[in-house]
KEKE-793765 format. One line per 4 residues: number of its first residue (from 1); for each residue x, z, y of C-alpha. Coordinates in nm, 3 decimals. Layout:
BEGIN
NUM	X:Z:Y  ...
This chain:
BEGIN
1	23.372:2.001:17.212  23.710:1.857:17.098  23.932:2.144:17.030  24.302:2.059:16.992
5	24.499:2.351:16.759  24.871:2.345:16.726  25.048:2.555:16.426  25.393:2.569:16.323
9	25.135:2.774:16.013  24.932:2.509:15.799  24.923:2.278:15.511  25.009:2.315:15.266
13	25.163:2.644:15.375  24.953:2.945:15.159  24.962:3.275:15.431  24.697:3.480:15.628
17	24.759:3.228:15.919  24.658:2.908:15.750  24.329:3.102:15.586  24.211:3.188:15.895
21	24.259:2.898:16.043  24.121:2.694:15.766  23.851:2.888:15.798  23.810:2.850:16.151
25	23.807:2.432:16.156  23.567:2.431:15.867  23.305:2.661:16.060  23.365:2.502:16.417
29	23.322:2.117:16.236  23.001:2.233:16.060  22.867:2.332:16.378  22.963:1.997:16.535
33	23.244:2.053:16.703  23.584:1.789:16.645  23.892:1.970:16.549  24.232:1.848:16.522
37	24.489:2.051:16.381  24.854:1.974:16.417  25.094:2.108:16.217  25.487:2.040:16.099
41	25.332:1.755:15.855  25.293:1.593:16.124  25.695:1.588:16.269  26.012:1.587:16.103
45	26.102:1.876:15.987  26.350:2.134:15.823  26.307:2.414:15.601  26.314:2.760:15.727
49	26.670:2.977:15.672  26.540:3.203:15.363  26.199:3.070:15.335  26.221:2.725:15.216
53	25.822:2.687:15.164  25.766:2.713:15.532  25.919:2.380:15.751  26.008:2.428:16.133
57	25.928:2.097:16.350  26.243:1.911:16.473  26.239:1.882:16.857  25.900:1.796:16.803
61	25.806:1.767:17.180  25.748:1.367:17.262  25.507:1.273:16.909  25.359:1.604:17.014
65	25.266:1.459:17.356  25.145:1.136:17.247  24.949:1.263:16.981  24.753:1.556:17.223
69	24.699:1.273:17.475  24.534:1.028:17.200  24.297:1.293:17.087  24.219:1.380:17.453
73	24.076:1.731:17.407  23.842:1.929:17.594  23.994:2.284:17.481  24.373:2.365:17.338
77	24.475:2.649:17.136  24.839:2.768:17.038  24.863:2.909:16.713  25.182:3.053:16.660
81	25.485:3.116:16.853  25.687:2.862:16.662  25.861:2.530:16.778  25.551:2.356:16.779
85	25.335:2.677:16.981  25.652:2.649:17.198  25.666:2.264:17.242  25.269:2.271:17.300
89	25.278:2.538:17.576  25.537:2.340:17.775  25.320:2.038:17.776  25.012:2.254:17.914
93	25.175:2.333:18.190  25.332:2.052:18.312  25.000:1.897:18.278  24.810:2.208:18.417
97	24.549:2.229:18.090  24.473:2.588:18.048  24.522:2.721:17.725  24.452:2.994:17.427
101	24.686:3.152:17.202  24.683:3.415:16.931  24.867:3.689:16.781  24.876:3.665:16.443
105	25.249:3.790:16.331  25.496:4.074:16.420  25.809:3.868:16.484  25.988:4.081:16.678
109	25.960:4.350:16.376  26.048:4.054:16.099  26.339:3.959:16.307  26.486:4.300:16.319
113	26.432:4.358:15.939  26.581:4.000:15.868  26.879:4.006:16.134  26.915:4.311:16.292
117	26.751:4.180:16.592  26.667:4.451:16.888  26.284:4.456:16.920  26.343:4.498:17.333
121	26.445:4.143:17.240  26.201:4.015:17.077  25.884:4.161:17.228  26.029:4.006:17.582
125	26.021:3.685:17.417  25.664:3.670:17.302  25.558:3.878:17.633  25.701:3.535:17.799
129	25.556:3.332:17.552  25.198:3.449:17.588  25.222:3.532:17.961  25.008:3.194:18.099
133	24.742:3.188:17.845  24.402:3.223:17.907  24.310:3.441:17.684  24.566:3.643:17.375
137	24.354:3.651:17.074  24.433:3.988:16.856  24.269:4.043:16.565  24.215:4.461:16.557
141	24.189:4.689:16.841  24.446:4.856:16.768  24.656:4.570:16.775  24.440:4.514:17.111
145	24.592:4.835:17.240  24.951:4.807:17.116  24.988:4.463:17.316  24.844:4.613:17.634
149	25.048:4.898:17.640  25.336:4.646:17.601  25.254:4.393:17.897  25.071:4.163:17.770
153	24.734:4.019:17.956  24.414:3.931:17.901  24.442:4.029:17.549  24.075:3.959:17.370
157	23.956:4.081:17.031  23.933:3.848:16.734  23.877:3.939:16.417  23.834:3.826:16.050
161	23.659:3.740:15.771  23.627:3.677:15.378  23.503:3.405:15.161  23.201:3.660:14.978
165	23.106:3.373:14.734  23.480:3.342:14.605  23.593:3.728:14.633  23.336:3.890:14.419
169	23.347:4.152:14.146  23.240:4.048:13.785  23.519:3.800:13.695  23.683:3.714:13.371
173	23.991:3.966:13.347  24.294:3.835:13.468  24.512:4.124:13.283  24.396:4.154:12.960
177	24.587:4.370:12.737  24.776:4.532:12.988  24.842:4.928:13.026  24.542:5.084:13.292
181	24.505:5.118:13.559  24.695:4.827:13.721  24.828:4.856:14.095  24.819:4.528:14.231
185	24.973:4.411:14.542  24.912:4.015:14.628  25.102:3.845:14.902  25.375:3.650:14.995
189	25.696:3.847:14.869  25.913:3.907:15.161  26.149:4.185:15.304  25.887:4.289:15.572
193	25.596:4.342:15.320  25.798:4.633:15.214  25.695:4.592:14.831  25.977:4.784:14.703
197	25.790:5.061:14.884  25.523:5.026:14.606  25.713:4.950:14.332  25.931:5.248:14.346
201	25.649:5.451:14.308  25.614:5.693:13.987  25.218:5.587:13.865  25.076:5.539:13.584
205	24.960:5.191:13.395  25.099:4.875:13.520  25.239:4.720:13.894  25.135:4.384:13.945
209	25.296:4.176:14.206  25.094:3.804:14.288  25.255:3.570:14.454  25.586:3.436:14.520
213	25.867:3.421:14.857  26.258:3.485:14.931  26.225:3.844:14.728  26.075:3.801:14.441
217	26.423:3.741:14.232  26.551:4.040:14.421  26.251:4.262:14.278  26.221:4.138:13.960
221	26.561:4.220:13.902  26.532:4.542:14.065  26.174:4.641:13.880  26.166:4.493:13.539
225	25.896:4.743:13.439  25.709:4.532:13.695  25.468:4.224:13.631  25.525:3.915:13.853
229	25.325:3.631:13.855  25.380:3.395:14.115  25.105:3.231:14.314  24.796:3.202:14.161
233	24.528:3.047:14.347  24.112:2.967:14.353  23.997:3.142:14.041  24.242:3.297:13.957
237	24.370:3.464:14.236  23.986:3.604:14.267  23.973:3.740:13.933  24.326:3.883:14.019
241	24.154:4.106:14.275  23.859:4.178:14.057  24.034:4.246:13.756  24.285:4.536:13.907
245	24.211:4.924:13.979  24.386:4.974:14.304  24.498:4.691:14.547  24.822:4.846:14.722
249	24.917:4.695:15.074  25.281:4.866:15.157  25.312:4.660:15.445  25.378:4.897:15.819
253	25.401:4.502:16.032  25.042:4.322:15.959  24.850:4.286:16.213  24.567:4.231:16.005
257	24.564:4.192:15.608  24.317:3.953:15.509  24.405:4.020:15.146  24.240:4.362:15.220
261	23.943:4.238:15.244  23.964:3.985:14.997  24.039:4.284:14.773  23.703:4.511:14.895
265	23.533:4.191:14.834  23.622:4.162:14.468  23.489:4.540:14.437  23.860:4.698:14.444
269	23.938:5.013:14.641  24.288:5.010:14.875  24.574:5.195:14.879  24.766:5.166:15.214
273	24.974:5.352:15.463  24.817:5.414:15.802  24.913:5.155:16.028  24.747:4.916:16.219
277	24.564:4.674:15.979  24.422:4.906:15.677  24.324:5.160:15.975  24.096:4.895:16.168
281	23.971:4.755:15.807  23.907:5.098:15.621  23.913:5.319:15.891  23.725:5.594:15.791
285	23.460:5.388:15.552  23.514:5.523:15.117  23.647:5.240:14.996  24.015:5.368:14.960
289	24.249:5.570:15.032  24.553:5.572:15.343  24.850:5.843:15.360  25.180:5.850:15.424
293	25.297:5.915:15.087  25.185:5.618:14.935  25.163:5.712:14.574  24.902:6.046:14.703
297	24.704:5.720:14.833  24.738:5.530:14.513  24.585:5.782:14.280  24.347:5.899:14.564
301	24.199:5.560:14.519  24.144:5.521:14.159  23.781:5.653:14.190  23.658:5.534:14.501
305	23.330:5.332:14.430  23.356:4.961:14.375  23.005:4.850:14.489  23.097:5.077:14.802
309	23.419:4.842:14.859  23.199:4.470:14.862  22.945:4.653:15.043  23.230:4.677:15.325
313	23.341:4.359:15.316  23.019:4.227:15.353  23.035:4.357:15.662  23.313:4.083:15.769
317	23.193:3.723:15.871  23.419:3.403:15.915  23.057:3.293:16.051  23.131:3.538:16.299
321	23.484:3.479:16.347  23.457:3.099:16.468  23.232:3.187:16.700  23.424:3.446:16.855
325	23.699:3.218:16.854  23.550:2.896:17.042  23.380:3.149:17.310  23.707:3.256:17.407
329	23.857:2.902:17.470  23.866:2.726:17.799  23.806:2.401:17.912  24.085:2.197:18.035
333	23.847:2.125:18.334  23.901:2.485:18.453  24.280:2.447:18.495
């Protein structure tokens, strides 16, 4: 099958969005499928208001046509909601292809936090955004629920997976020297991640913040007691994961968190708040702790079992995941 997927999320962007969908394209081209992926690279572009790392497709519409005509595919997906998602779901349906998106991000709850925005707003906007797809990909069911209960249709379960041979416990320690246990949260550092959640708590041994994004001067002027290290990638971002206590994810707007799993997979129990995302990974399994009162969940993690945690994540498959994802696209012959 030739699968067309447009993304205003990919290369050489570094979020959940472009992981999965990495990860995605590799499995459905090993199988034998051909995959084109078109992101802002692709366009001229600007940089977003606040978040320079991530570029927004200029009016993007006419290369966009001429370049989904040339590859002629037999199946489209929409990845994100963005000027290119936006661009590509106008040229569906004046050409009457069916098409697939997914969920991936709370906008409407970033664009309050950021602006102000009303989420009545918002939500209306990606109700009419997803309204003629074939099929709303979610990646939880709770997130599954939440959208149905808010209008959306044909909403269809799509989960996630982990790279097991990368994620793993045993590494080299990344934080040698440092004052135990270490709390580590890894993401991008942004507003909506609510990391100041985290790092106002009173805990013992060190906070570790990895990665880098619009807050990260903000905080480190704000936490000083705090360690910040900026992106770190391939090895070292694994041994990151191995090398901490507690991985703490303070975010109440993911509708996922594929860094929790990265984190079980290294062998490192979670901390998290209840919400949609650690409740569909953890659930009830022991490999962490959620509460409302984060810091309760913090220390209620420090002895949860580590071979319990990768035994969990074992449990997720980006095997799995690809598949799930190509059986829910439709061919352009059924529009």
């Amino acid at each position: 099958m030739r699968i067309l997927i447009v993304s205003d999320a990919w290369h050489p962007q570094v979020n959940g969005v472009v992981r999965t969908m990495e990860q995605v394209v590799q499995h459905l081209r090993a199988a034998g499928d051909v995959v084109e992926v078109l992101g802002p690279a692709e366009f001229r572009s600007v940089p977003t208001p606040g978040y320079r790392e991530i570029r927004l497709a200029v009016l993007p519409g006419r290369r966009l046509r001429k370049l989904a005509e040339r590859f002629a595919p037999d199946a489209v997906h929409i990845a994100t909601e963005g000027p290119l998602g936006w661009a590509m779901r106008r040229i569906c349906l004046r050409r009457g292809w069916p098409f697939t998106t997914s969920f991936h991000t709370r906008f409407p709850e970033y664009m309050q936090a950021r602006m102000g925005a009303p989420l009545s707003w918002s939500w209306a906007v990606m109700r009419r955004f997803h309204a003629p797809s074939a099929a709303v990909l979610a990646a939880t069911g709770s997130l599954e629920r939440e959208l149905g209960e808010r209008g959306f249709t044909r909403v269809r379960r799509w989960s996630r997976g982990v790279e097991l041979a990368r994620f793993r416990p045993g590494l080299p320690d990344a934080f040698p020297g440092m004052a135990r246990p270490v709390f580590l949260y890894a993401g991008r550092v942004a507003v909506e991640k609510n990391i100041a959640a985290f790092l106002s708590l009173d805990l013992p041994g060190t906070k570790v913040v990895v990665g880098d994004g619009p807050q990260r001067a903000a905080l480190q002027r704000r936490f000083p007691g705090a360690v910040f290290t900026g992106y770190r990638e391939n090895g070292e971002l694994a041994a990151a994961y191995a090398s901490a206590d507690v991985f703490v994810f303070p975010s109440r707007t993911d509708t996922f968190g594929l860094v929790l799993l990265e984190a079980l997979a290294a062998g490192t129990p979670v901390a998290a708040y209840p919400v949609s995302g650690p409740l569909d990974v953890i659930g009830d399994a022991p490999v962490g702790a959620l509460d409302e009162d984060l810091r309760a969940a913090c220390l209620a993690a420090l002895p949860v079992d580590r071979a319990a945690c990768r035994a969990h994540a074992e449990g997720f498959s980006w095997a799995a995941c690809a598949a799930r994802f190509r059986e829910a696209l439709v061919p352009l012959g059924a529009g």
